[in-house]
C-alpha positions in Angstrom: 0.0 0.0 0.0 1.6 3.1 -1.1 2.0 5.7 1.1 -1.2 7.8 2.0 -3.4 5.5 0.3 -6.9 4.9 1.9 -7.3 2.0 3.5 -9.9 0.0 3.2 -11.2 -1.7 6.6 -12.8 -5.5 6.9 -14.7 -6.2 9.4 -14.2 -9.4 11.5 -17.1 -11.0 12.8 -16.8 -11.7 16.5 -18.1 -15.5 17.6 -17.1 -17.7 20.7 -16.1 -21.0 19.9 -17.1 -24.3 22.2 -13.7 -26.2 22.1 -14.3 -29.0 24.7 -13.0 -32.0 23.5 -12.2 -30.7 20.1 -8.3 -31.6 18.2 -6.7 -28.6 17.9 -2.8 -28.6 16.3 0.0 -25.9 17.5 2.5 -26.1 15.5 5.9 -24.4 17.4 6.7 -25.2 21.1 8.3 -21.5 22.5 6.6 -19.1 24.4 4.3 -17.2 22.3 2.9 -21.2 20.9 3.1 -21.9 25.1 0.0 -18.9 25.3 -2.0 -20.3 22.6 -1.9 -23.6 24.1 -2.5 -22.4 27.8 -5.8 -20.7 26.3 -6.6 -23.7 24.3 -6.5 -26.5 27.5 -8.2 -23.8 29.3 -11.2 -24.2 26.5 -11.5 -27.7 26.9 -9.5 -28.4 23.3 -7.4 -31.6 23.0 -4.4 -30.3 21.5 -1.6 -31.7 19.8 1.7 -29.5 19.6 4.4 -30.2 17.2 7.7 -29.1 17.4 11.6 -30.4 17.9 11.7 -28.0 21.1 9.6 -26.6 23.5 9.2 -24.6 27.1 9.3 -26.4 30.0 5.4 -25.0 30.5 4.9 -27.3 27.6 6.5 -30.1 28.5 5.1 -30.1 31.7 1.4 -29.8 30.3 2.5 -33.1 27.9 3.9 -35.1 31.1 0.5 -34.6 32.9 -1.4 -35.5 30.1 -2.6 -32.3 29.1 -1.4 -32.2 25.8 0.0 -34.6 22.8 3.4 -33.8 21.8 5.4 -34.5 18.9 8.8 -33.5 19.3 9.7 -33.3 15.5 9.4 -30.8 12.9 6.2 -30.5 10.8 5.0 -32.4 7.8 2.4 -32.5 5.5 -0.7 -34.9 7.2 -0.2 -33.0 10.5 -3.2 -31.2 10.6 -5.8 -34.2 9.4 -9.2 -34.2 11.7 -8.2 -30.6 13.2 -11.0 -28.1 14.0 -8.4 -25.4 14.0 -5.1 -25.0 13.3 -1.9 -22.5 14.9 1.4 -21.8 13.3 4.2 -20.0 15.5 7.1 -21.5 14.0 9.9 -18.4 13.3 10.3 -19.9 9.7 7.4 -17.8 7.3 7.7 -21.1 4.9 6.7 -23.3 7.5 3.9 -21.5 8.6 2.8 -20.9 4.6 3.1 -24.7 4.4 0.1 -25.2 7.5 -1.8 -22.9 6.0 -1.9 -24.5 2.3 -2.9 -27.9 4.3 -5.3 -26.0 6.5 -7.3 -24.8 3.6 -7.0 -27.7 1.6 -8.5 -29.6 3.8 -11.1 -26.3 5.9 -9.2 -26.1 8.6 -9.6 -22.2 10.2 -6.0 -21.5 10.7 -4.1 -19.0 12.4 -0.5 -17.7 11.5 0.9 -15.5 15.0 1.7 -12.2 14.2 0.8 -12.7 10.5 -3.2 -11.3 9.8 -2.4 -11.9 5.8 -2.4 -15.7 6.3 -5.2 -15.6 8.9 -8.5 -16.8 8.6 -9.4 -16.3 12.1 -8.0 -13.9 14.6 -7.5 -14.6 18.4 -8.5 -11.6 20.2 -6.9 -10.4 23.7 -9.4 -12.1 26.1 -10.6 -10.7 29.6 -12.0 -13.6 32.1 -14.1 -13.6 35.1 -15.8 -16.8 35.2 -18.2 -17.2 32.9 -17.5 -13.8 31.6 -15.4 -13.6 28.9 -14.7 -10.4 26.8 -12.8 -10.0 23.9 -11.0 -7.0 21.8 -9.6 -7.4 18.8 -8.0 -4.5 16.4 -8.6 -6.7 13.1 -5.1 -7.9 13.6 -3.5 -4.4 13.5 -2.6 -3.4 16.5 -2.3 -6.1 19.3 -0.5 -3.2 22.0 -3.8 -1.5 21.5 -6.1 -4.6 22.2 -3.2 -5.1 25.1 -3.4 -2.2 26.8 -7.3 -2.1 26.3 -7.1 -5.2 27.9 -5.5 -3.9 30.9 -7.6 -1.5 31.3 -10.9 -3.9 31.2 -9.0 -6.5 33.6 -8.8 -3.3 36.0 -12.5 -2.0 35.7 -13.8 -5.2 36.2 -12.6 -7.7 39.0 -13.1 -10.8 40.4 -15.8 -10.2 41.8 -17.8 -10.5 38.5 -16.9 -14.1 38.3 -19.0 -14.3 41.1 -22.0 -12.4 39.7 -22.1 -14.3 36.3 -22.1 -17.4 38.4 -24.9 -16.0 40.3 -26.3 -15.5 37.4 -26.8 -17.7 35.4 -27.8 -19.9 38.8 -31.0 -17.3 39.1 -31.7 -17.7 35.3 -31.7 -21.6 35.5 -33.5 -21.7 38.9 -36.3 -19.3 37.4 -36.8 -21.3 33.9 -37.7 -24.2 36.0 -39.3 -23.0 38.5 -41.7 -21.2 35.6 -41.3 -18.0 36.9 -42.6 -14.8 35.3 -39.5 -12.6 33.3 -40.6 -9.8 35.6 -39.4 -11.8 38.5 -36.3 -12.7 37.4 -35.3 -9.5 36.1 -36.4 -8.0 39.9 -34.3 -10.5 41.3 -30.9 -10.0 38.7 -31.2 -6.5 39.4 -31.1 -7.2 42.7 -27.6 -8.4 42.3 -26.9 -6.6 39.3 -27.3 -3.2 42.4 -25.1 -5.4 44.7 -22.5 -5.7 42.5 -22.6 -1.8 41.6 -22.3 -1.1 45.3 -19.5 -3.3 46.2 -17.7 -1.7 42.8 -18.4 1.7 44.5 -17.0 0.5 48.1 -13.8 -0.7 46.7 -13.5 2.6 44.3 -9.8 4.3 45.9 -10.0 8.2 46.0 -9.3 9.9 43.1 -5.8 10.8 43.7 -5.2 7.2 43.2 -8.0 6.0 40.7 -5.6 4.0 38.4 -4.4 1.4 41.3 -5.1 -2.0 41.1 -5.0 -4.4 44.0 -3.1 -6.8 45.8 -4.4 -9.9 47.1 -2.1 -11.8 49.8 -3.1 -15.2 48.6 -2.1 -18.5 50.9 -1.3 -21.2 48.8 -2.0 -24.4 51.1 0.8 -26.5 52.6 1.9 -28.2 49.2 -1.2 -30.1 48.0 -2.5 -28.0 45.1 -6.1 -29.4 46.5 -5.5 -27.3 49.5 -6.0 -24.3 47.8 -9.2 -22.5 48.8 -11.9 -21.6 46.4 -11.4 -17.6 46.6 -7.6 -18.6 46.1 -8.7 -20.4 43.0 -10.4 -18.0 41.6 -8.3 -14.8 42.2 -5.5 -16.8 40.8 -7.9 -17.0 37.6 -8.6 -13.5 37.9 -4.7 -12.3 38.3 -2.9 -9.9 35.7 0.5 -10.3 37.9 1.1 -13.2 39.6 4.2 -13.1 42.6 4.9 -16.5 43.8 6.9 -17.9 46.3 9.4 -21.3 46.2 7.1 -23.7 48.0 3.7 -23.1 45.5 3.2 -26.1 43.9 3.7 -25.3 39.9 0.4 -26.4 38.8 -1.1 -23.8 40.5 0.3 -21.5 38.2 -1.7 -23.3 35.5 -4.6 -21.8 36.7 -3.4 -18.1 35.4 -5.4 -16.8 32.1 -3.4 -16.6 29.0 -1.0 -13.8 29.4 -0.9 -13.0 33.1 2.7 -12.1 34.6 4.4 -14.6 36.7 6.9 -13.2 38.9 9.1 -15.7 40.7 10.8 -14.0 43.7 11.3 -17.1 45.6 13.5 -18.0 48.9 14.5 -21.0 49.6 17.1 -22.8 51.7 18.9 -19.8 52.3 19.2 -18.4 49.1 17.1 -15.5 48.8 16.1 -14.6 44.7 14.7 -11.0 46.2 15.2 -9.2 49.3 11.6 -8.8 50.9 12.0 -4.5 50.6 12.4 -5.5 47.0 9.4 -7.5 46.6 7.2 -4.9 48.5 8.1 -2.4 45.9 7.4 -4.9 43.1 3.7 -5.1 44.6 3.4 -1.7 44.9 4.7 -1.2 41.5 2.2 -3.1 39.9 -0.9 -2.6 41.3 0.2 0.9 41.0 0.1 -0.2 37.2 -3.8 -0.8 37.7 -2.7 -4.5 37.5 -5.0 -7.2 39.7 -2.0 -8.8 41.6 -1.9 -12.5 43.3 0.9 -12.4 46.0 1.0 -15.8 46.0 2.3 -17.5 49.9 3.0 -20.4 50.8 0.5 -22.1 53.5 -0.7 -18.8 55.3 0.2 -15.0 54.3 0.3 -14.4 58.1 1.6 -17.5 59.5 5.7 -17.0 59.2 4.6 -15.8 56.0 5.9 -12.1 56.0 2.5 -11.4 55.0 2.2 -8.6 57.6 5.2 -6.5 56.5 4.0 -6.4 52.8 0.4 -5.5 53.8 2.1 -2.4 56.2 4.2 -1.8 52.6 1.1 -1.8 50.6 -1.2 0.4 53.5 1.8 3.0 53.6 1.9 3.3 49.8 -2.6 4.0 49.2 -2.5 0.5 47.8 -5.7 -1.1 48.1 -5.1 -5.0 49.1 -7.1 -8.2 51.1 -6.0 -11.0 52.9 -7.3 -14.2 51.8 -6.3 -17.1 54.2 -4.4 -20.2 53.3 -4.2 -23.7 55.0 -1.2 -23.3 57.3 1.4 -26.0 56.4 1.5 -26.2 60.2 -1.9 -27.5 60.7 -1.6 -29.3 57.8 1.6 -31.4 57.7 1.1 -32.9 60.9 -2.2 -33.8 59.9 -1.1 -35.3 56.8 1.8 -37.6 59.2 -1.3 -38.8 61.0 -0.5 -36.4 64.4 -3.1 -34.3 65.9 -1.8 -31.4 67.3 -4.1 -31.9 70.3 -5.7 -34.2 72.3 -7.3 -34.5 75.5 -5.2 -37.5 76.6 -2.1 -35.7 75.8 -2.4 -31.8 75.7 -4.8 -29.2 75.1 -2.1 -26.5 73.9 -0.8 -25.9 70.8 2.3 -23.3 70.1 4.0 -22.2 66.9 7.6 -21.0 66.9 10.3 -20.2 63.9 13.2 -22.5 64.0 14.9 -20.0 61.4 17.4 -18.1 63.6 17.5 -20.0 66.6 18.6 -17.9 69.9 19.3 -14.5 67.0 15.9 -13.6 66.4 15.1 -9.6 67.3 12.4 -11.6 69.3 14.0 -14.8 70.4 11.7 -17.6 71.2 11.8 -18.5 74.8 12.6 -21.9 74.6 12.8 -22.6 78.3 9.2 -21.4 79.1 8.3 -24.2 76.1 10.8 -26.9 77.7 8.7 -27.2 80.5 5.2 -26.5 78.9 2.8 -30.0 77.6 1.8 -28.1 74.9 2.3 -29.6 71.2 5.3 -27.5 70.1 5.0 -27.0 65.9 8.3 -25.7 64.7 8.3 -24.0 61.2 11.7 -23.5 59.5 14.0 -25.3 61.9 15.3 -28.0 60.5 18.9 -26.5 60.2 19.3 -25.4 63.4 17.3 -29.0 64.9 20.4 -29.9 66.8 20.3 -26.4 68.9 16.5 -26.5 69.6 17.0 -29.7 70.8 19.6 -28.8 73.2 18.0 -25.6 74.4 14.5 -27.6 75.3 16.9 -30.8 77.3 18.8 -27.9 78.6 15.3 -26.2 80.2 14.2 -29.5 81.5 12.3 -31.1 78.6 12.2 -35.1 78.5 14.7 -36.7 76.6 12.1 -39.3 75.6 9.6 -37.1 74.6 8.6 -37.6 70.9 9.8 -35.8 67.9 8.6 -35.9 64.3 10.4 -34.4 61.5 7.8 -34.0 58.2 10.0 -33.2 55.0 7.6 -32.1 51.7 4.4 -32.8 53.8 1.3 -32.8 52.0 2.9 -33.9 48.8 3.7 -37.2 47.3 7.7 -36.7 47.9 6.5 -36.6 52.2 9.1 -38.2 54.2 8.5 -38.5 58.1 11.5 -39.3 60.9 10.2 -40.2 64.5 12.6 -40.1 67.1 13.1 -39.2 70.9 13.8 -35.7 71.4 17.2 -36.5 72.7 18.4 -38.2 69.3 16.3 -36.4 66.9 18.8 -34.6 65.0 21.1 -37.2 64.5 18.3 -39.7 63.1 17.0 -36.3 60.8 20.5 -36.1 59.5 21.2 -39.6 59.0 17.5 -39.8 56.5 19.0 -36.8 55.2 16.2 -34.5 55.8 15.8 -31.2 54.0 13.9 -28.0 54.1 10.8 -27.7 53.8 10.3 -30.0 56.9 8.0 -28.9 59.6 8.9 -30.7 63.6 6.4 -31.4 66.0 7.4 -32.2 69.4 5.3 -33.5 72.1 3.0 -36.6 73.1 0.8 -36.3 70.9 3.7 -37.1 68.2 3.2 -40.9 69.4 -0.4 -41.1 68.0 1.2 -41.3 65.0 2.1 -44.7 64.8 -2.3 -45.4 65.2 -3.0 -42.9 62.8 -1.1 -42.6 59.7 -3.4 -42.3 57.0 -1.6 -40.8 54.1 0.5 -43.1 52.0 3.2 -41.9 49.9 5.6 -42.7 47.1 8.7 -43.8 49.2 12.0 -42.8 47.4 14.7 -45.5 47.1 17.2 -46.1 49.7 16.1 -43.4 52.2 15.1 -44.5 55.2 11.4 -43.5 57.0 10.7 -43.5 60.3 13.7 -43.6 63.0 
């Protein structure tokens, strides 16, 4: 098109396709091929990917079944009983070689980033629930659908998800029930007003009107079934995504197609970010007008740190809510078969950081839990194990008194080492142990042995219980 020439615009017609259990075939493996797919499980679609290499999104979604993957080039014959049809590979002739199938044989196929070779067009997608909007520039300009995008995912939240859900309940419940349409329409603007008013409550002042929100999200102990529902379906919601070491990767899964994962992990000692750092990424982005998911493992506020980035994100005008997650130290024992209490054995229950053990700006007072019955649930102490258990024999605790070490608990990789208090670290480090492990000392530890109930895969050569 010569410069300053009119152009002429084609409309595209917008429809929303019903991919469950349809074949769908991607060929190209990288990232922007990892998107499509991610949306395209998402719908339901059995997809086949094609392609010598591909991310590790990919091959994870393959090893759990998601997905069929070829790990070769493309050939002719790839594309037989499609219903659609992606080409990302970076070579144009590839990708001009689908299409000539696709249309041979009415395929709708889409070329990524090339609109001339496209008979459909994938639009940049808002979801909450069964909500789904979709903006599309003809192919033109997908910053402009992008940051339109952005812009809807801040307007509305998750708590549309909830609405439509609502709903579309009322509107089944009221078809057969026979109800008249004036009825049901009192009754969805009944929620319809609810919604509006919650919208207005959560409005920031306009100094600050283009924030987002951050949602300190508890992940569960390990199990990704731990999650709770509103985790679920703020992670669904999310535009950012800030995730700690101990989430369990499918959880991640559960992000709509291009939502930001941040990893800012810390792990055995090594930390990726220091926590100021990670308070300012928070701020940052819902300052952005993003919908962020700082995602924690167990409980926000439970060793968590969850309380210094809510101070971070109250100091800064940043809008935020706590949602609760399944403490890994309620958990973990639970999942090792140990009640925490019990009327035989104790009805107190006391958690404590193991992490810096007698250097804490508040040290734990060990003695006062030395000579305490109450169950004793020690997060992050595995490394110093040896000292904690010196410091409770040294204030007068039984040497006999049970200990259990839980390493990955709520997983299939958990691993469990009983032993008296006195020998404890030894028999840890001899089943070489490692973080995460949660310890439990007390009585109620010896219940254990009644009431183990969750069976694991146990890895060769490492012994179990001491």
């Amino acid at each position: 098109m010569t410069v300053g020439a009119e152009r002429r615009t084609t409309w595209v017609h917008p429809i929303f396709i019903d991919l469950s259990g349809q074949p769908v075939v991607v060929i190209g493996g990288g990232t922007i091929a990892e998107r499509k797919v991610e949306s395209l499980i998402g719908a339901g679609a059995r997809v086949t990917v094609v392609s010598p290499e591909v991310t590790d999104r990919v091959d994870r979604w393959s090893a759990a079944g998601q997905l069929t993957l070829e790990r070769r080039g493309y050939r002719n014959g790839d594309l037989h009983g499609a219903r659609l049809a992606y080409a990302t590979a970076s070579d144009p002739q590839v990708n001009r070689a689908v299409q000539a199938e696709a249309r041979e044989l009415g395929i709708w196929f889409n070329a990524v980033d090339d609109p001339e070779l496209c008979d459909f067009i994938s639009p940049a997608v808002v979801r909450r629930g069964d909500l789904t909007i979709a903006i599309s520039t003809n192919g033109r300009s997908p910053a402009l659908a992008r940051y339109i995008r952005e812009e809807i995912e801040a307007r509305f939240g998750p708590a549309y998800a909830d609405a439509a859900a609502r709903l579309g309940e009322l509107r089944d419940r009221c078809k057969a029930e026979g109800r008249s349409p004036s009825e049901e329409r009192a009754q969805m603007d009944a929620i319809l007003t609810e919604l509006g008013g919650a919208r207005a409550r959560r409005e920031p002042a306009p100094a600050r009107s283009s924030n987002g929100k951050v949602f300190l999200v508890g992940a569960g102990p390990g199990d990704p079934e731990l999650l709770t529902v509103k985790g679920r379906r703020l992670l669904q919601a999310a535009d950012t995504i800030v995730y700690d070491a101990l989430v369990d990767p499918s959880l991640l899964d559960l992000s709509k197609p291009g939502a930001s994962r941040i990893y800012v992990g810390k792990r055995d000692r090594h930390h990726t970010r220091p926590q100021s750092e990670i308070n300012s990424l928070l701020i940052e982005q819902a300052q952005a007008g993003r919908t962020v998911v700082r995602l924690k493992g167990g409980d926000p506020f439970i060793f968590g740190r969850g309380g210094e980035e809510a101070e971070a994100l109250r100091q800064a005008g940043i809008a935020y809510e706590v949602v609760p997650g399944v403490s890994a130290g309620v958990a973990v024992p639970a999942y090792a078969g140990i009640p925490l209490t019990h009327r035989d054995f104790t009805s107190e229950l006391v958690f404590v950081t193991g992490h810096a053990c007698g250097t804490a700006p508040v040290p734990v007072d060990w003695a006062r839990h030395a000579k305490s019955s109450a169950s004793l649930v020690i997060f992050m102490g595995l490394h110093n194990l040896a000292a904690i258990a010196k410091e409770l024999l040294d204030h007068g605790r039984d040497p006999q008194c049970p200990v259990a070490v839980i390493e990955n608990g709520t997983t299939a990789a958990q691993r469990t080492v009983v032993a008296p208090l006195a020998s404890i670290a030894d028999q840890a480090g001899r089943a070489g142990l490692a973080p995460p492990a949660i310890i439990v000392v007390g009585g109620v530890v010896s219940l254990r042995e009644k009431l183990d109930w969750f069976v694991a895969p146990t890895p060769p050569d490492r012994p179990m219980d001491g």
